[in-house]
N, C-alpha and C positions, 0 to 999 in steps of 0.2 A: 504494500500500500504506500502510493507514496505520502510524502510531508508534506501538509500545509506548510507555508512559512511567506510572512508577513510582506517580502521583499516582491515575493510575484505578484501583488498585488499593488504597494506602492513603485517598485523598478521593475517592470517587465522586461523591460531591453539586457537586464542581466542574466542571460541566458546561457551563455559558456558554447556556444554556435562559432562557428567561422565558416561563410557558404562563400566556396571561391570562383562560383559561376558567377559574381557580380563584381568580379574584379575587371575593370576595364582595361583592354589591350596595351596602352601602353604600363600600367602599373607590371605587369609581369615583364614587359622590357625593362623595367626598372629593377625590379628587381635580380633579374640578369646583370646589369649593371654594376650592382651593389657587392656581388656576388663574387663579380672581375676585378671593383677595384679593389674592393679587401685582399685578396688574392693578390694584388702586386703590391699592398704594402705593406703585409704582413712577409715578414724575415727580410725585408729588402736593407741591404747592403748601405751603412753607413759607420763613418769613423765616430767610436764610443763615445767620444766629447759633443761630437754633433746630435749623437741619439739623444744622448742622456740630458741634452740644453732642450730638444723637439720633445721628448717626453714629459719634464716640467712646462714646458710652456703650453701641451696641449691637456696636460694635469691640472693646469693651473685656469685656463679658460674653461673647461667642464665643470669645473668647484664652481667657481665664480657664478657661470651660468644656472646651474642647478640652483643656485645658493638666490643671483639676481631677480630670477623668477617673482621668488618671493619677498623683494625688496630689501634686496641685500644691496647699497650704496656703492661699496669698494672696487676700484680699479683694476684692471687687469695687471697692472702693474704692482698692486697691492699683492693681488692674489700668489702672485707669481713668487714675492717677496716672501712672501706666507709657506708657499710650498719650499722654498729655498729655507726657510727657517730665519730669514734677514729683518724680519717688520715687524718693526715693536707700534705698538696703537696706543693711542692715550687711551685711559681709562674709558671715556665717554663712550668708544667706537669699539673695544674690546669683544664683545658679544658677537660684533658685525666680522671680525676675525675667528671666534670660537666657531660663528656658521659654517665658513669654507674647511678650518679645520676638519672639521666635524666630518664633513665631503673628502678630503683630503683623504683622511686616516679612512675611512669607508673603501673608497676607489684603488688603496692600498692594499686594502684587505683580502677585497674578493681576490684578486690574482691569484693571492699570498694560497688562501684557501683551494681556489682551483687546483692550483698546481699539487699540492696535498692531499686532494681525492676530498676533501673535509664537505664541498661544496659540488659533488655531482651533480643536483637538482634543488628545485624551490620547495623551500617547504615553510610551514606558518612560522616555525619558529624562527627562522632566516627572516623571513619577512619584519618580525616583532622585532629581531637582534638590530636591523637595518633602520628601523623607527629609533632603538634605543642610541646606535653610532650619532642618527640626525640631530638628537635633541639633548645629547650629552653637554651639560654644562652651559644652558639658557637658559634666559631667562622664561619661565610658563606660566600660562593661565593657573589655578587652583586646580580644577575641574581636567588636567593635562597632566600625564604621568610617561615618560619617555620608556618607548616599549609596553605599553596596556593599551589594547584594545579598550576600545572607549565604552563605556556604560550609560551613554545619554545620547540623545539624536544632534547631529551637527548639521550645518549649512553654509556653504561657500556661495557668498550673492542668493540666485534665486534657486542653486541649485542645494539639495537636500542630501545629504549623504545615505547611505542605505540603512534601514532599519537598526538600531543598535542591536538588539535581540540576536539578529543574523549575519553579525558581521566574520564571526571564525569561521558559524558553518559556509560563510562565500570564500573566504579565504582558502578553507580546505579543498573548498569545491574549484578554485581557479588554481591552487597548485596540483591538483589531480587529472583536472583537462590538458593542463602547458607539458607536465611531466611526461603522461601516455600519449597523449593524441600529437604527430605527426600531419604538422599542416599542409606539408609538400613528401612525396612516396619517394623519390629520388634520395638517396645517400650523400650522392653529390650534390645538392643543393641544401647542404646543411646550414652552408649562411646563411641562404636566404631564406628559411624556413624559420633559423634562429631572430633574425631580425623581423621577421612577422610577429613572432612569438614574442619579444622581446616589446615591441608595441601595443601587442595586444593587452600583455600587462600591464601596460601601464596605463592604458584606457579603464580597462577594469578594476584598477587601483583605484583611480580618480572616482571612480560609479561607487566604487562601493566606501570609498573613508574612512576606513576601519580603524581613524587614530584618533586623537585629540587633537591634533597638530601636528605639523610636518611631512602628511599624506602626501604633495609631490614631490618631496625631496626624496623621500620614500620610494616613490613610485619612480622617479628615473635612477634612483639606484637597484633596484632592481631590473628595469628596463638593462642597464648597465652590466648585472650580474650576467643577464641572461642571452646577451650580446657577446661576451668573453667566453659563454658555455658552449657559443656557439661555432665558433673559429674566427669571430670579428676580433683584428687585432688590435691593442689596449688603446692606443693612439685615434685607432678611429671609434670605438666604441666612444667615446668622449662626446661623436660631431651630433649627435639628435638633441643633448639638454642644450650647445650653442644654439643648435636652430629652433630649437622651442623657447630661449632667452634671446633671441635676435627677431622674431615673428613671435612677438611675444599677444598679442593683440588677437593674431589672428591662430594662436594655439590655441586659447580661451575660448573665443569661435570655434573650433573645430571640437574642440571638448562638450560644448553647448550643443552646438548641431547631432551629435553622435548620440545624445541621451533622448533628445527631440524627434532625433530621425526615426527612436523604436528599437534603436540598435543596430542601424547601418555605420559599420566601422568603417567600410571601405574608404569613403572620403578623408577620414582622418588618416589610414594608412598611406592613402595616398600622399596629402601635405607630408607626413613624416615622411614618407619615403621619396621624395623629390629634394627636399630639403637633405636628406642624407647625401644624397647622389650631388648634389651641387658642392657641399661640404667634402666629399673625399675627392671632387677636381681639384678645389682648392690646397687640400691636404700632399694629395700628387702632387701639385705644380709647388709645394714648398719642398719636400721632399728631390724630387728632380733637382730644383735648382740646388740645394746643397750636393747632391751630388754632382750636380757639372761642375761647380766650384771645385771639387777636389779633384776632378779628371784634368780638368783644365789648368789647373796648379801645377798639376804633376807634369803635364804636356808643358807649359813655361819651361819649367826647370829643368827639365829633357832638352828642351832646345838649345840650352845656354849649358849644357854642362860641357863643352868645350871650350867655351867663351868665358874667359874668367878678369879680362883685364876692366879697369875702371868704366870704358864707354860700355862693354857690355854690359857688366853690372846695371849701371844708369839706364840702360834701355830694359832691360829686364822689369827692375822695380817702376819703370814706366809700365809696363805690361800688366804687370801685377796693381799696381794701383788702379789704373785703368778699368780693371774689372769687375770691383765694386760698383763702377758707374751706370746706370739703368739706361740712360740715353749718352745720344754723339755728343762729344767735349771739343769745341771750336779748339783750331791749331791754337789760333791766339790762349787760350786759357789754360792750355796744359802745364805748363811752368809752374799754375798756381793748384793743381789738382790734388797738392797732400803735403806738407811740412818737409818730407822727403824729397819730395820731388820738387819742389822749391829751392832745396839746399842743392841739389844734383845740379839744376841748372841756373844757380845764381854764378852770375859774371861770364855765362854762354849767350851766344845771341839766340835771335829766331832763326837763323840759318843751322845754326847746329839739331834745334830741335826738328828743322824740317827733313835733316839730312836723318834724323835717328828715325823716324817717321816713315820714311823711306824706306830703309833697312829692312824694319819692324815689318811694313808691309809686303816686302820682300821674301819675308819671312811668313808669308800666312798667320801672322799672329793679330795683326790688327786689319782693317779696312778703312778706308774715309769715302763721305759722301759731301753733300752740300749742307750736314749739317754739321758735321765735324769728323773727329775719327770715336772708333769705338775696338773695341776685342772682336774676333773673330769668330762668333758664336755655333756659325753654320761647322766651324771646320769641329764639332764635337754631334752633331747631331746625324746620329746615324739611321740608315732605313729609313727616311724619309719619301713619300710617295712622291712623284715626280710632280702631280697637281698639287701640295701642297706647300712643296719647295717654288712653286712658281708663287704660289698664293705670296707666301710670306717674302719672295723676292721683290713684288711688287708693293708690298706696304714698306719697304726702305727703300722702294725709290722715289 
């Protein structure tokens, strides 16, 4: 026989359903997508100093965001500070540091626990444990106890959280469905199956409010958890709390519409899932560029390691500075392009510089156009398709 319970009457849409005949055509090329990029940048090839600076910084934007959501003030630069251990906060703003903490030590955890078997799957008390990291050492309502299910009915705006009464047994019942139920049949597409799942809880967090406080800080740590379980690597699990604190407006909208709709997720999966997919180009084109940085360093240095007398030197650390620079640097202004390169060519004219200039491009190592000169970007990009080498041939000229 089954149980009444109070929830399907006040939240019908809380069903524990995922129907993927209503997924529109291109959401599953997204999630192909999603699938590819995690795949390239999960174990991709970086020197330890560069990982470990890309890891706090994309550590420190996921705290922030998850934390911002709920009107956390602090800076990225804060945050960052925070994760480094470097930022002391006057007393007044302290709290608004213990938040990100709070995030920090959380987003450390789960890994720590993966990799330990400690964290195969979602379970309540996981869930409870993840409330109690959120809300460790805040300040709280009476009525709000860090890690207790709550014993009274809550409401965010117009919306109502689910029945107190029923709040473990939804819990039990949403890590019971995520756990067994396989939302894509494929093995191979364990990302993308994980990153359904990993949304869908967090949609269902939010429906159901099973805390006093803290339910989406909650809910994208778990979302979080459940992305790491998945093969999504740690860097990019991060990019959903930024694009739900960056579309912060229109998250709240789509959380709104998803309870109104009766329980169509799809659209909500959808925003999430666009937004992830824009966030791992982004994530690539940083990643890339530090690695051309190091290829192309090393290529310098390769060049000139025959070259050792002071003009080559000078043309070198021309090169090398040079490549910092995002756009062409007029002939005239290269003298002044770095304290170094100031020093190199104080009491040279313009003639010498035009002659090193020469050399350099001689050397496939720089180019000039009509806006100045710049590094030689092309001469690192490899497998380039013949239509797109034209493409981008034409926007420098």
């Amino acid at each position: 026989m089954t149980e009444n319970r109070i929830y399907q009457e006040t939240h019908p849409w809380i069903s524990f359903q995922l129907d993927l005949r209503r997924f529109d055509y291109t959401l599953w090329f997204q999630l192909g997508e999603v699938q590819a990029k995690c795949e390239q940048v999960a174990g991709v090839p970086l020197l330890p100093d560069v990982e470990e600076y890309l890891h706090q910084v994309f550590l420190a934007k996921g705290a922030l965001a998850t934390t911002a959501i709920e009107g956390n003030t602090l800076s990225e630069e804060d945050a960052l500070g925070l994760v480094r251990g470097e930022l002391e906060l006057p007393p007044s703003k302290e709290y608004l540091g213990n938040e990100i903490r709070n995030i920090v030590r959380a987003c450390n955890n789960i890994p720590e626990g993966i990799l330990s078997g400690e964290l195969a799957e979602l379970t309540v008390d996981r869930i409870v444990e993840l409330n109690a990291l959120v809300l460790h050492d805040l300040p709280l309502r009476e009525d709000v106890s860090p890690g207790i299910i709550r014993e009274h009915d809550v409401g965010v705006g117009r919306y109502r959280g689910a029945p107190h009464q029923d709040c473990e047994h939804l819990l039990k019942k949403l890590c019971s469905w995520l756990n067994v139920e396989s939302f894509l049949p494929n093995e191979e597409l364990r990302i993308a199956s994980g990153v359904l799942k990993a949304i869908v809880a967090h949609l269902y967090l939010a429906w159901i409010h099973p805390f006093g406080d803290g339910n989406g800080r909650t809910a994208r740590l778990v979302e979080f958890q459940l992305l790491l379980l998945s093969g999504v690597p740690t860097a990019a699990a991060h990019l959903l709390s930024n694009h739900y604190n960056l579309t912060r407006a229109e998250y709240y909208r789509q959380l709104d519409l998803a309870s109104k709709s009766g329980g169509d997720v799809s659209p909500f999966i959808q925003y999430a899932m666009q937004g992830l997919n824009d966030a791992l180009d982004e994530q690539l084109q940083t990643i890339r560029a530090q690695q051309f940085h190091v290829f192309w360093m090393n290529h310098v240095h390769n060049s000139f390691r025959q070259k050792v007398n002071a003009t080559d030197l000078r043309r070198r650390q021309l090169v090398v500075d040079l490549s910092d620079e995002t756009e062409p640097v007029p002939i005239a202004r290269l003298r002044y392009l770095s304290p170094r390169i100031a020093e190199a060519y104080a009491g040279k004219t313009d003639r010498t510089i035009r002659r090193d200039v020469n050399v350099l491009e001689g050397m496939d190592l720089i180019r000039r156009n009509y806006e100045g000169v710049e590094i030689n970007r092309e001469l690192m990009s490899a497998f380039l398709s013949p239509v797109i080498a034209r493409e981008q041939t034409k926007d420098l000229s």
